[in-house]
N, C-alpha and C positions, 0 to 999 in steps of 0.2 A: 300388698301393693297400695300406696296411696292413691287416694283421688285425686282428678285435677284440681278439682277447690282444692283441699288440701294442701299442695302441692304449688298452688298459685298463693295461697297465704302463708307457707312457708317461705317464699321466698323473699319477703321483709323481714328485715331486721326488727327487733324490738327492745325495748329500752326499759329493763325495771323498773318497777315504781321506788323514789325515795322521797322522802318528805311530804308534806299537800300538795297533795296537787288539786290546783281550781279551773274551773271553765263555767261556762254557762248552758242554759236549755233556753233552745227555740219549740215553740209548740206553735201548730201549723193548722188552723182549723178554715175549712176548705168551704164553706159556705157563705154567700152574699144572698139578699134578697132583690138586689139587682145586679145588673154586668156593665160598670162603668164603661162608656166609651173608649178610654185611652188604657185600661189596664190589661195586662200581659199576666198576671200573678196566676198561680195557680186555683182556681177557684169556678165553684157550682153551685147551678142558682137554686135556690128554693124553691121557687117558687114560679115554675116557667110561663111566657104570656101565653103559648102554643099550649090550646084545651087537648086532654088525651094523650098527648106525649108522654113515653112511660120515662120514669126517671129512676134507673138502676143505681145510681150515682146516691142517690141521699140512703145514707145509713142512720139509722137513730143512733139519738144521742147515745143514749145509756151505749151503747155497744160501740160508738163510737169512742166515746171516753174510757172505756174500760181496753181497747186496744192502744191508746195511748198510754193508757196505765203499764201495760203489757209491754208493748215496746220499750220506754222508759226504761224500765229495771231491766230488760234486756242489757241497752244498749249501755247504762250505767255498770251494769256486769262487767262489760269490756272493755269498760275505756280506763283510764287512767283518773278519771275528776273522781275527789273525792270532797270535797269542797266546791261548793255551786255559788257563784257570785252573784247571779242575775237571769229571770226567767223572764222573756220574752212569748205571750202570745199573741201571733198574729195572722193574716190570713190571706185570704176572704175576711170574713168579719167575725171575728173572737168575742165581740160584745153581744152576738147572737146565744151564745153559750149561756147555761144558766149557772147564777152564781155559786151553786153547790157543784159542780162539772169543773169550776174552776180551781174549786179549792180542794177539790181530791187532786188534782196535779201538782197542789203545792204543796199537801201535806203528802202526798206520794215521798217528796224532798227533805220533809222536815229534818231530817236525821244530815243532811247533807246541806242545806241551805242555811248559811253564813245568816248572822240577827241582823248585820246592816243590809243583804243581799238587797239590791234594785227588783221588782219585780211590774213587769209592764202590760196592761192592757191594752192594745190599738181600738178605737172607741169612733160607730160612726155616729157623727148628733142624733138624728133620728131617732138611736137606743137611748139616749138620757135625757130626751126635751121632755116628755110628756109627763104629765102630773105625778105618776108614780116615780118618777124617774130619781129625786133622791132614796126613795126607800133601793132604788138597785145597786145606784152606784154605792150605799154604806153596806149592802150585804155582800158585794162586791172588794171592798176595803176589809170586811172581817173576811172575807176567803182571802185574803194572804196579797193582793192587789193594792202595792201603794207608787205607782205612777200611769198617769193617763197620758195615752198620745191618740190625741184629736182628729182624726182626717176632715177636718174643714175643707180643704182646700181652692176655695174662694168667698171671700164677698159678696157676690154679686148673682141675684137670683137667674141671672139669664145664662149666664158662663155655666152654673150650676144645672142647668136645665139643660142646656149643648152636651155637658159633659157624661149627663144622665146619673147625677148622683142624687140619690133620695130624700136630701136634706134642702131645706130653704136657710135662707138668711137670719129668717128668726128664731128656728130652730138651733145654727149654731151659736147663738148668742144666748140662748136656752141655756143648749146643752155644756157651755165656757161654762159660764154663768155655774151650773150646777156639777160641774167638776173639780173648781176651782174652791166652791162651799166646802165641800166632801175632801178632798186631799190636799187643799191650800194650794194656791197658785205656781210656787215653785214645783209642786210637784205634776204638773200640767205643761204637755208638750202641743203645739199645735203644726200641723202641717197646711202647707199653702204651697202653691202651683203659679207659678210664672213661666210669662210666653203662650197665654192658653188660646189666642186666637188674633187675628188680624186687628180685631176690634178692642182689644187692652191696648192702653197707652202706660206710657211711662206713669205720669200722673194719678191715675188710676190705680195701678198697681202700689205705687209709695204712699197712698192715700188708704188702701188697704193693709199695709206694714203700721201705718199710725194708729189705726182702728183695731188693730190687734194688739197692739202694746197698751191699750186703755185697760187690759183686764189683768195687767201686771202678770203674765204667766213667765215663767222659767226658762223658758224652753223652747227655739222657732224649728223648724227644719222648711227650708224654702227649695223647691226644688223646678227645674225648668222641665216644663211637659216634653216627654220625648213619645214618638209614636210608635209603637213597635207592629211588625209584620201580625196580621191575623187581628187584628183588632178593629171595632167599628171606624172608628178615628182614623185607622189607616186606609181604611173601603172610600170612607168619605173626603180624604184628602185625594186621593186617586182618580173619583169621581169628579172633582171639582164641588164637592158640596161644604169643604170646610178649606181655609185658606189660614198657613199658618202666616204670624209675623216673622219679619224679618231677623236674619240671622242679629243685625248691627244692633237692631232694638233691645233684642233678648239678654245678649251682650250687655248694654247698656244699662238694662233692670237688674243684672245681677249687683253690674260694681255700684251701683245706684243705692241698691238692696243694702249693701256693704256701710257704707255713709250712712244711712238711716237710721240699721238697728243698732251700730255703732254709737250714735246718738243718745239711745237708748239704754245704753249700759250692758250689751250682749257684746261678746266676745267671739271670733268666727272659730272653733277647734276641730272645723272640718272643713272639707268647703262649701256644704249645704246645714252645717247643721250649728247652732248660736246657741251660747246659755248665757246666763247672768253671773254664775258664778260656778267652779268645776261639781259642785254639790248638783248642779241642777244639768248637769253634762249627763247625757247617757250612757251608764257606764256596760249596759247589754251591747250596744255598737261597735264600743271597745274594744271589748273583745273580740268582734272580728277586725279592726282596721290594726291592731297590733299584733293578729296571727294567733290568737290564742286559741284554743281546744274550748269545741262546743256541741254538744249532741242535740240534731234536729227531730222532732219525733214530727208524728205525721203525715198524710198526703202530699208527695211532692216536697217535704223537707231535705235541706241541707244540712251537713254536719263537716267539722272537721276535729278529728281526735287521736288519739293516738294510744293504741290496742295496748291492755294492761300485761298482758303474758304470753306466749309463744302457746302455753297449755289450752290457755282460755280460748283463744282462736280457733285452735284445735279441735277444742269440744264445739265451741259453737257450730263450724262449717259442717261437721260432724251430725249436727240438729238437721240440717236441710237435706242433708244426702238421705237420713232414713228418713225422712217423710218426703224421699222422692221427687222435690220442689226447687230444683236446682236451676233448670233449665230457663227459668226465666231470670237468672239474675246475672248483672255483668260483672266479672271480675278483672277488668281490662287494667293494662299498664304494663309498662314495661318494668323488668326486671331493677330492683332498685335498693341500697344502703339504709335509704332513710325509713323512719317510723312510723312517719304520719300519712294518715288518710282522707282523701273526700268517700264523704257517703252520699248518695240520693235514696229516698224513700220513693215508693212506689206510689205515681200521679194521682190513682182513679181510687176513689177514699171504697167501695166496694171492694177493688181487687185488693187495695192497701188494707185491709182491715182482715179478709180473710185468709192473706199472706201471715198477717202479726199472728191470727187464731190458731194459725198450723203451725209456724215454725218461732214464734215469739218476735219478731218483727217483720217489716215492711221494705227492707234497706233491696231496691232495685239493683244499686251499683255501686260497688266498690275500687276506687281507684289507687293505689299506694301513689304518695306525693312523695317526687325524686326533692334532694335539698334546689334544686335548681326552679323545679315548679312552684317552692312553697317561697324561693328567693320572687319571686316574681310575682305571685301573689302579694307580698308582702310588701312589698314595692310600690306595687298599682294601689294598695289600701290605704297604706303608711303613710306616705307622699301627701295624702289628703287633709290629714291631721296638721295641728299647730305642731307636736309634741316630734312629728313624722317617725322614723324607722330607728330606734334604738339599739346601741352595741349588743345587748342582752339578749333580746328578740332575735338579734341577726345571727349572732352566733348558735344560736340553740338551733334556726330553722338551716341555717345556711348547711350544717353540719362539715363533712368534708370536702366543700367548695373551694374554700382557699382564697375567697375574695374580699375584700375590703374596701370601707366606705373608700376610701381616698383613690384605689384600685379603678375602681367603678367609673367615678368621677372623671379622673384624667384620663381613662383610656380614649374617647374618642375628642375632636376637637371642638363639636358641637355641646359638649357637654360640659368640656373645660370654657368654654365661653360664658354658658349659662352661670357655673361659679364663679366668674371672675369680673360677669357685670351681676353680681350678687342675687341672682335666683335660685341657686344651690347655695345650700349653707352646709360645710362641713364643721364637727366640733369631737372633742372626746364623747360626750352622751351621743352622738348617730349624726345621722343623715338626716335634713328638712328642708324646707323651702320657704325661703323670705315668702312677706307679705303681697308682693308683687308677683311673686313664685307661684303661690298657689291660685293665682287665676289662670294661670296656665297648664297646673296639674297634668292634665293628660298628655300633655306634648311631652312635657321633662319624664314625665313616667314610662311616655311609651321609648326617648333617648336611652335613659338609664336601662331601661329591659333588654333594650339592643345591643348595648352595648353588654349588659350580664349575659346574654347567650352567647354572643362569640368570643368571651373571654371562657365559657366554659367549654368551646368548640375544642381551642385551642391548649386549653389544660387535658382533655383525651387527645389530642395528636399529638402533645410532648409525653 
């Protein structure tokens, strides 16, 4: 008699492997030495202000990294990637890792990792301002790291101070400074936060845009603070101790934003994120806004991939049932054709780690992605891009949906409006969205979704 895992991971379809197949790694390392006010990320402090508080939550490194190591070949066992385009670690704060911790994850890959592969550090200043700081960031570059993405995300020592982030102003102009020496400026991303309080002006903010293009980097990603539930930032907007700006202004600094680094010779190919030229484009991002298969190792990691063999699944679920470990993991989803999966890895890096020791990963939850769920993902990602939702991608995720860009399009009348005063662009390569288009991204995204679910209502009632 089968098991219900079993029995629940039989009941996807799965799709031989032919040819290369490529994806990427996200690597998810779960510690800050502070807890920014506006962040929502999965992440644990090192170092709590509360004397005596016991912290179960911090695992050492070494044992940390070695259950990355562990999960990794796990989860590379069953997927399908056999060619790895681009690794991603990020956090909490990855530049806290030491640079031998980094480059066992990459030589973990080596046999798998493409010579041009992207491989990315997220970097807060604090880790590269101080004097030693070129000898880390080059021992850093010989562990297998050759893209920096900066968390700056302000100018301005008092914003940075509200925000409770650990860096000063001088600092990140340090830490530019000594990233930009170390991996040339193209290969240097920086991040920046607009909208961050009642007391930025427009001026301000574009005055901070000019002050970042002085160091010639490759790469902006500009993102508008959003507050999320459970956060200090959200206590303090509630209480009356923080007052966000206005919706109209925020609005304003983005198209603002637009003009500026346009100026600047950056190109928008998302709609937060600018290069100079596609070489300095991130191509680990890519990979998810085009739907592509990526294994998240990690605390609280995401993944989406799609299982190499019917056997393999088999053996694996097979791992958890003798070592009696089943019960805490979800295998929820409905009954479904398609192949592809979301994975979550297991939050608390303690429980996450001693899950990988017993059963060779951490994967909390497994959901099979119907073609409709991953149409829709696809959509909401795609849409964001210059490049948007290609025929290729659509047909592989859509599977036996049955629907088509132009289907999509004309089905309701809100939608055929949007293409006909030119914010939907149809063409043979896919589906996108003019330049006007994507300032409104989430409206036509959340149309066009609308309109795919009840056109797949309507394909199960005929």
């Amino acid at each position: 008699k089968m098991s219900k895992v079993t029995q629940l991971f039989r009941s996807a379809s799965f799709v031989p492997t032919s040819g290369l197949h490529t994806g990427s790694i996200y690597v998810h390392w779960p510690y800050c030495a502070k807890r920014c006010s506006y962040c929502s990320f999965n992440k644990y402090i090192l170092n709590p202000e509360r004397k005596g508080l016991k912290t179960p939550w911090i695992v050492p490194e070494k044992r940390l990294v070695n259950g990355l190591l562990m999960e990794l070949r796990s989860l590379l066992k069953i997927s399908r990637i056999e060619s790895v385009t681009s690794i991603y670690f990020g956090g909490g704060t990855p530049s806290l890792m030491s640079p031998e911790s980094i480059n066992s994850v990459v030589q973990e890959l080596s046999e798998n990792l493409l010579k041009n592969a992207e491989v990315t550090l997220e970097v807060n200043p604090e880790d590269i301002s101080n004097h030693k700081a070129l000898d880390k960031l080059k021992e850093f570059k010989d562990g297998g790291i050759n893209r920096i993405s900066l968390g700056v995300q302000a100018f301005n020592d008092q914003d940075l101070k509200e925000m409770n982030r650990a860096h000063s102003l001088k600092e990140s102009i340090q830490a530019i400074q000594n990233a930009c020496h170390v991996f040339r400026p193209e290969r240097v991303s920086l991040d920046l936060i607009f909208g961050r309080n009642d007391s930025q002006t427009l001026g301000s903010w574009l005055n901070e845009l000019e002050f970042a293009n002085t160091f010639g980097v490759g790469h902006l990603s500009l993102y508008e603070l959003t507050i999320d539930r459970g956060t200090p930032l959200w206590k303090d907007r509630s209480s009356g101790r923080y007052l966000s700006p206005s919706e109209d202004l925020v609005h304003k600094m983005y198209l603002e934003s637009l003009t500026k680094v346009r100026s600047f010779g950056f190109e928008r190919y998302e709609v937060s994120n600018f290069a100079l030229s596609e070489f300095t484009q991130s191509r680990h991002n890519s990979t998810y806004w085009e739907g592509g298969e990526y294994i998240g190792i990690g605390p609280g990691a995401h993944g989406r991939l799609v299982v190499r063999s019917q056997e393999d699944m088999d053996q694996y679920s097979a791992k958890d049932i003798l070592c009696n470990n089943t019960s805490h993991l979800d295998y929820s989803g409905r009954h479904t054709s398609h192949h592809r999966q979301e994975r979550v890895q297991t939050l608390e890096p303690h429980e996450w780690v001693r899950e990988v020791e017993l059963i060779g990963h951490g994967t909390r939850r497994v959901r099979p992605l119907s073609p409709l769920d991953s149409c829709i993902e696809l959509v909401g990602s795609g849409l964001r891009t210059l490049k948007g939702v290609n025929v290729h991608n659509w047909s592989i995720l859509s599977n036996d949906l049955g629907v088509s860009f132009k289907d999509l399009v004309l089905y309701s009348k809100e939608t055929q409006r949007l293409w006909k005063e030119d914010y939907i662009q149809l063409s043979q390569k896919g589906l996108s969205l003019s330049d006007k288009g994507m300032n409104i991204t989430d409206y036509i995204a959340a149309c066009l979704v609308s309109n795919l679910v009840r056109m797949e209502q309507e394909l199960h009632k005929s």
